[in-house]
C-alpha positions as CSV (number, residue, x, y, z in Angstrom):
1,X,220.0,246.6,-20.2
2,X,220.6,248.3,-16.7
3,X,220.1,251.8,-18.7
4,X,216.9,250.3,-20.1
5,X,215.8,249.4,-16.8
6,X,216.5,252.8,-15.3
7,X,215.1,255.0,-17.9
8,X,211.6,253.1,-17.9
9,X,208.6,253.2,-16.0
10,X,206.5,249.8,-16.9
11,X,203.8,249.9,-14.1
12,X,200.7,247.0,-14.5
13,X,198.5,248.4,-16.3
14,X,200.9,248.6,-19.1
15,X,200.9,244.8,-18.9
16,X,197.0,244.7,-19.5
17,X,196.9,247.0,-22.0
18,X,199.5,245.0,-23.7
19,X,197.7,241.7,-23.2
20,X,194.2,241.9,-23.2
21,X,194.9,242.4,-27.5
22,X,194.9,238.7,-27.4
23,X,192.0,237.7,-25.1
24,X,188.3,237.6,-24.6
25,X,188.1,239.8,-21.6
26,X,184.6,238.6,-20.4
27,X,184.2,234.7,-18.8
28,X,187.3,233.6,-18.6
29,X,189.5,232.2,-15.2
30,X,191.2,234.5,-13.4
31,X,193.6,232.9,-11.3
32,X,196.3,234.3,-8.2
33,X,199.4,232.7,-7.0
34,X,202.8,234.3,-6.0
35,X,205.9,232.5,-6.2
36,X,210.0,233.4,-5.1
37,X,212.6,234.1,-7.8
38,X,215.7,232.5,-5.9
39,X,218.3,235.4,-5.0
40,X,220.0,233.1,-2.8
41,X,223.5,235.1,-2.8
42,X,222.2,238.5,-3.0
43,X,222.3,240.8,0.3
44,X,218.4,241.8,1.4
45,X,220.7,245.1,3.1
46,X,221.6,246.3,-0.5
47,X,219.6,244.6,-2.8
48,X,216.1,246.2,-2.7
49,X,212.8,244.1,-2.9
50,X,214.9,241.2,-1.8
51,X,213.9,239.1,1.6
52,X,213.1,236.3,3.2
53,X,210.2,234.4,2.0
54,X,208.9,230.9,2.6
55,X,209.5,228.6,-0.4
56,X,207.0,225.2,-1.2
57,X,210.5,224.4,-2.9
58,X,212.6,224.5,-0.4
59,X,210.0,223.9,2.5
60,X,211.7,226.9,4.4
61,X,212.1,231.0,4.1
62,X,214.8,231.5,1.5
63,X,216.5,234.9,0.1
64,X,214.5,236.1,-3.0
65,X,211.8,238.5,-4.9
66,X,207.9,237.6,-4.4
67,X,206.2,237.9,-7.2
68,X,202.5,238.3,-7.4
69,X,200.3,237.3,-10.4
70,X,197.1,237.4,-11.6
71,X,196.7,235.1,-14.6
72,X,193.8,234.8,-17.1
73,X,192.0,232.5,-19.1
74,X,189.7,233.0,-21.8
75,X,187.0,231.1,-23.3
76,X,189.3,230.5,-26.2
77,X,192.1,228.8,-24.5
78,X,194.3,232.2,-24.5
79,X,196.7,232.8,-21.4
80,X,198.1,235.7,-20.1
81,X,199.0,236.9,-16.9
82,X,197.3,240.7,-16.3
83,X,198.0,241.6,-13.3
84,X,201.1,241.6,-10.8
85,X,202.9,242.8,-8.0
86,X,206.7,242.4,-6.5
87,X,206.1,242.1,-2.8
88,X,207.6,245.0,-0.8
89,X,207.7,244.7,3.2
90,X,208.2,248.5,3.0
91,X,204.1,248.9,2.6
92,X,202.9,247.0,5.0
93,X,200.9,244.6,3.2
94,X,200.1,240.9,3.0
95,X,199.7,238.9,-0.3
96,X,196.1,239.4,0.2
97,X,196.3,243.4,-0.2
98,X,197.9,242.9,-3.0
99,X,195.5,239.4,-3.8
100,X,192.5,242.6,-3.6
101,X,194.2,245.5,-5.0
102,X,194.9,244.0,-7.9
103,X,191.7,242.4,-8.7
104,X,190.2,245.9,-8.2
105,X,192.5,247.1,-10.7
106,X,191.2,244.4,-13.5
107,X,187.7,244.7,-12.7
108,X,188.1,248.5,-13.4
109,X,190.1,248.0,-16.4
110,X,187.4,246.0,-18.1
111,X,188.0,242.7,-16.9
112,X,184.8,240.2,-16.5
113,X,186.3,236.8,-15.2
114,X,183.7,233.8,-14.8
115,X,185.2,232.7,-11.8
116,X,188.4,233.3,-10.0
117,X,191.2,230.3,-8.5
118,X,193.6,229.8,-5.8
119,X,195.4,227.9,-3.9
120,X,194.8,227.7,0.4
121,X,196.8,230.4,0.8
122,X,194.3,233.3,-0.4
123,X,190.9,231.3,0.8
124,X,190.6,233.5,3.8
125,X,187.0,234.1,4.9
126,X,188.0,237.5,4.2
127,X,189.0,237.2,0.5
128,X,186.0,234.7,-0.1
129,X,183.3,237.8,1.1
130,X,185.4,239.8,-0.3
131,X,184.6,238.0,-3.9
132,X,181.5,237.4,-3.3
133,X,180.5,241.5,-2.9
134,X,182.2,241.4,-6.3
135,X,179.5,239.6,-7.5
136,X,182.6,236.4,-8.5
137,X,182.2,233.0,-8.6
138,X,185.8,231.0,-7.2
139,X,187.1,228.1,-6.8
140,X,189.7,228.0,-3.6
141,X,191.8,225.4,-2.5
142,X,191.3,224.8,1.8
143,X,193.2,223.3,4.2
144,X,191.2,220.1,5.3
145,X,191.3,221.3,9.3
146,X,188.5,224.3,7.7
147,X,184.9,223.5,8.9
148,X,181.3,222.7,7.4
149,X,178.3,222.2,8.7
150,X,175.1,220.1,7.4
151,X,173.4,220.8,10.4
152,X,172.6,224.2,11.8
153,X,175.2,224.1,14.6
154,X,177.1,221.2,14.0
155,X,180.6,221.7,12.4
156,X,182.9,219.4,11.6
157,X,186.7,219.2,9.7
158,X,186.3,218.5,5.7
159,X,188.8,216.1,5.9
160,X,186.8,213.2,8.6
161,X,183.3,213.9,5.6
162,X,182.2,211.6,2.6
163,X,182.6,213.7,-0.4
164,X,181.1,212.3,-3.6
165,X,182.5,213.1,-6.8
166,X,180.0,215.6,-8.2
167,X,180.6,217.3,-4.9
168,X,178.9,218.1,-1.4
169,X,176.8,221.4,-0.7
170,X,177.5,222.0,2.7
171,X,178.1,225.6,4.9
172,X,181.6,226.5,5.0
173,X,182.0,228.5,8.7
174,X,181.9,232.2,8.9
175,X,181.2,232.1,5.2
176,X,178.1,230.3,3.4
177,X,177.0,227.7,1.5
178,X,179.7,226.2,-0.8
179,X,180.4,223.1,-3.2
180,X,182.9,220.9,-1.6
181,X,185.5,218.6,-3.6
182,X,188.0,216.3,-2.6
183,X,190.6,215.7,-5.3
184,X,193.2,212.9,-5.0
185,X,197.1,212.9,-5.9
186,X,199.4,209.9,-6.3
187,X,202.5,211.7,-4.8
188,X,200.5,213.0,-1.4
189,X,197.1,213.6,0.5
190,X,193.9,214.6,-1.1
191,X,193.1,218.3,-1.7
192,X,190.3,219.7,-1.0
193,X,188.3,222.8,-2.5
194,X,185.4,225.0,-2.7
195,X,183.6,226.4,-5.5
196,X,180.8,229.3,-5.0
197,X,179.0,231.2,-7.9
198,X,176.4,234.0,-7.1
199,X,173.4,234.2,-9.1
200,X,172.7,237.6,-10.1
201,X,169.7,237.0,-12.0
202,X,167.9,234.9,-9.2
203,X,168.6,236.1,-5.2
204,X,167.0,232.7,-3.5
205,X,169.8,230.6,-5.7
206,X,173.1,231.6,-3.5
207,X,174.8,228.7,-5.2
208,X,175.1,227.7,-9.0
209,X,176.7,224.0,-8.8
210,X,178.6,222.5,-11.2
211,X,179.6,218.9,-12.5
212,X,182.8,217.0,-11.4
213,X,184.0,217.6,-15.3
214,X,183.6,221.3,-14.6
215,X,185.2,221.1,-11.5
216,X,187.9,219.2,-13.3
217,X,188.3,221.8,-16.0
218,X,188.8,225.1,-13.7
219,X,191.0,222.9,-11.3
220,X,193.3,222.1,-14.2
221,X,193.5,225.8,-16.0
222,X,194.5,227.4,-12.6
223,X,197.4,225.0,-13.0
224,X,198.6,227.2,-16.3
225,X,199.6,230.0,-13.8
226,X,202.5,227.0,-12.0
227,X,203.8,227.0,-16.1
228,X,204.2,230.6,-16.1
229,X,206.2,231.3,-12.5
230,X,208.2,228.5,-13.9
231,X,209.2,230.3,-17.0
232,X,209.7,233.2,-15.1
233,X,212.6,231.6,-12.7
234,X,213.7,230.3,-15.9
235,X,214.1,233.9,-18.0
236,X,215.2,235.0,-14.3
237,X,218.2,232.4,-14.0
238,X,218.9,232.7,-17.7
239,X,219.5,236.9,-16.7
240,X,220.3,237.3,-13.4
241,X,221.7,240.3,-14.5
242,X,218.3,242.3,-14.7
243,X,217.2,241.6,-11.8
């Protein structure tokens, strides 16, 4: 296995071109996430690609490999992930690089997502424009201290607003108009999210809305992407040996 390893070369796009036999490439979900594979006992000093990265497991930085994904949908139920990247402090770049990079990559490759997902972490203002020059709909999870505005001037925190269930069109800040939704959980607060599609056909429509079922049904397929970092500590703890 470690000869295996050394001898080949597997970069991304030998994942896609592996994967996209099995899905409709055009209106699906793309979805980004990243996750740690747990290397608690390695040393970062002679281990490369290991560091120190903040775990939602653990609630604190931990020694491990950050791993990257892009992770698709189809209209047909199909899902794959197409896209990834093991974070290396030795480029210089954040999550979102990579978050961009990689969606670049897709895009190029022949990849026509419906809408793209993700957590808080990647709902920058500077990931949503940079969607939105894509011409890409999302759907973005934001922390609830983020600020709207249904008056020209007047901002206020999404967590203090009413939110019906088919959602709120308000102006996110330093952004545009968005759909706002507020999702509960038994286990802890609400979540809230934004969902923006561009209507290329029509230029005076900057937002296509959609029903609480819809929102319902992207929220949940984003949640496939969770099932496959999962099985990926799994195969990982099952061979720590390649890795």
């Amino acid at each position: 296995m470690n000869r295996f390893l050394l001898r080949e070369r597997y970069e991304p796009k030998d994942l896609f071109d592996i994967v996209t036999g099995v899905v409709n490439l055009i209106g699906g979900i793309l979805s980004v996430d990243d996750t740690v594979i747990e290397k608690l006992y390695s040393d970062p000093q002679h281990a490369e690609l290991i560091a120190y990265f903040w775990s939602g497991k653990y609630h604190k930085t931990i020694k491990g490999l950050n791993l990257v994904t892009l992770y698709y949908s189809d209209t047909h139920g199909n899902s794959v992930p197409i896209n990834y990247r093991i974070y290396d402090k030795k480029e210089g770049k954040t999550k979102n690089d990579y978050f961009q990079e990689m969606l670049r990559e897709v895009i190029e490759w022949g990849l026509k997502p419906r809408v793209v997902t993700g957590d808080s972490w990647y709902s920058g203002v500077e990931n949503l424009k940079f969607l939105r020059n894509q011409k890409l709909g999302f759907l973005f999870g934001i922390e609830k201290n983020r600020t709207v505005s249904n008056e020209p001037g007047k901002y206020c925190q999404v967590s203090t607003l009413e939110i019906p269930d088919e959602g709120l069109v308000t102006h996110l800040r330093e952004f545009a108009f968005i759909q706002l939704f507020r999702k509960a959980f038994k286990k802890e607060d609400s979540r809230h999210y934004i969902f923006y599609q561009p209507d290329s056909e029509n230029p005076d429509e900057v937002l296509q809305q959609i029903t609480r079922s819809e929102f319902i049904t992207i929220h949940d397929t984003h949640w496939g992407i969770e099932s496959f970092h999962r099985a990926i500590k799994q195969l990982c703890g099952i061979c720590r040996f390649m890795v």
